[in-house]
C-alpha positions in Angstrom: 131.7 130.4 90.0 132.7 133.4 92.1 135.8 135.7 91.2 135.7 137.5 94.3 137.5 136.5 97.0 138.3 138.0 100.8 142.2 139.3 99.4 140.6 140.8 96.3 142.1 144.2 96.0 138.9 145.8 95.7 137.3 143.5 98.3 136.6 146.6 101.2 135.8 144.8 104.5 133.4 147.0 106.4 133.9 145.9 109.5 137.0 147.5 109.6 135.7 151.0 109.2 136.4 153.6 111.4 132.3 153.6 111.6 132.5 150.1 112.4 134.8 149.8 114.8 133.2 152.5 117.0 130.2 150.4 117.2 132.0 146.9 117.8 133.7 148.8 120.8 130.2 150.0 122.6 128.9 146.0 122.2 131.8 144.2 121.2 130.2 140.4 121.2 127.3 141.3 119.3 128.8 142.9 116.6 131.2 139.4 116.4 128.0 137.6 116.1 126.6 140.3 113.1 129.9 140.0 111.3 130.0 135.7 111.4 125.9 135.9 110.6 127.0 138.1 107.6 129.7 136.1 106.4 128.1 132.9 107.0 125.2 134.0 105.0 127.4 135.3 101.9 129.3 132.4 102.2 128.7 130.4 98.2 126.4 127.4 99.3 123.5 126.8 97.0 123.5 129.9 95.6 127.0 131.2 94.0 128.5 135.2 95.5 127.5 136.5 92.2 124.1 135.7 92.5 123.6 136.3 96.5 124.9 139.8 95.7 122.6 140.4 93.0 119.8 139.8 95.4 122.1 141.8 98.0 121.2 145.0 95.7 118.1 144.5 95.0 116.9 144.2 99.1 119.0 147.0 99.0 117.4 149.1 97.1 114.2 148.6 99.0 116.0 149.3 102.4 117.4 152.5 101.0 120.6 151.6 102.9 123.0 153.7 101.0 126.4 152.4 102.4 125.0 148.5 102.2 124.0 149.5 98.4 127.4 150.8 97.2 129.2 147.9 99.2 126.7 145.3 97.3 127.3 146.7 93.9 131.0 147.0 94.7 130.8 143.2 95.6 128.6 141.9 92.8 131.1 143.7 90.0 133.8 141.9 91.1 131.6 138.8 92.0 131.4 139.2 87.7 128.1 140.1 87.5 127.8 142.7 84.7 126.0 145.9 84.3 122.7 144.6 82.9 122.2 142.2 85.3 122.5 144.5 88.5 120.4 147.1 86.7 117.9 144.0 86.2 118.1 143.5 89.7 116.5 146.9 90.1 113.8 146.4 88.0 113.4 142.9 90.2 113.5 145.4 93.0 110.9 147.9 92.0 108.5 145.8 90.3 108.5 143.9 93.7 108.1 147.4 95.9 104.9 148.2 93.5 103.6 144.8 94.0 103.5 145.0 97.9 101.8 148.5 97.4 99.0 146.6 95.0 99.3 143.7 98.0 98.7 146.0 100.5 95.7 147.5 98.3 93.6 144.2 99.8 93.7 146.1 103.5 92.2 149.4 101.6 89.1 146.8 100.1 88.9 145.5 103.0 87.8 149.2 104.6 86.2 149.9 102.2 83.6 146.9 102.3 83.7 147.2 106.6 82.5 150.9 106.1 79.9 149.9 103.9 79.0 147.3 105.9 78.4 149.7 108.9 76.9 152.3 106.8 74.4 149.9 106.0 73.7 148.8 109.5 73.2 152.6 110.6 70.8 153.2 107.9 68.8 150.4 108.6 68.2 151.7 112.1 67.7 155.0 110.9 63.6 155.9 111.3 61.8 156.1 108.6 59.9 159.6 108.6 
């Protein structure tokens, strides 16, 4: 179960922010909607805070969103989640960034085999001297 809770005294509501409430004043009902999707979705359902902020920093970390990284951390610490298991979430992270690069690797084969498909085909018309 959670420890964190919205009057936490480290709990920093972002949507507050100067930042923030610059942009909520150029497009008012849409940042309403962003703020209620965000706390909807970080609202304990299935999964508990502790473990939707874990997987908070590790998205994170492949986003390379550097305010939404140090809020995430802030909020999976006092969530309870220790040390170890946010700097396992960034192995979770990385090992999943690589994978997409070896993922992606299947569009590079895939070239590959296409040019020597049509390196074939231009040889074979090629005239025999």
């Amino acid at each position: 179960m959670s420890n964190m809770s919205d009057d936490h005294p480290l709990q920093r509501d972002w949507s507050v922010t100067p930042f923030a409430k610059r942009v909520a004043r150029g497009f008012p009902e849409a940042f309403e909607a962003f703020v209620a999707f965000e706390q909807a979705a970080f609202r304990p359902r299935a999964l508990d805070a502790k473990t939707k902020e874990l997987i908070a920093v590790a998205v994170t970390l492949i986003t390379q969103c550097d305010s939404c990284i140090s809020l995430h951390t802030r909020k999976a610490r006092i969530a309870g989640a220790t040390e170890e298991e946010i700097t396992e979430a960034l192995f979770v992270a990385m090992e999943l960034r690589a994978g997409a690069a070896f993922g992606h690797f299947r569009a590079v084969t895939a070239s590959l085999d296409e040019y020597a498909r049509e390196a074939d085909r231009a040889s074979e018309k090629m005239p025999v001297a």
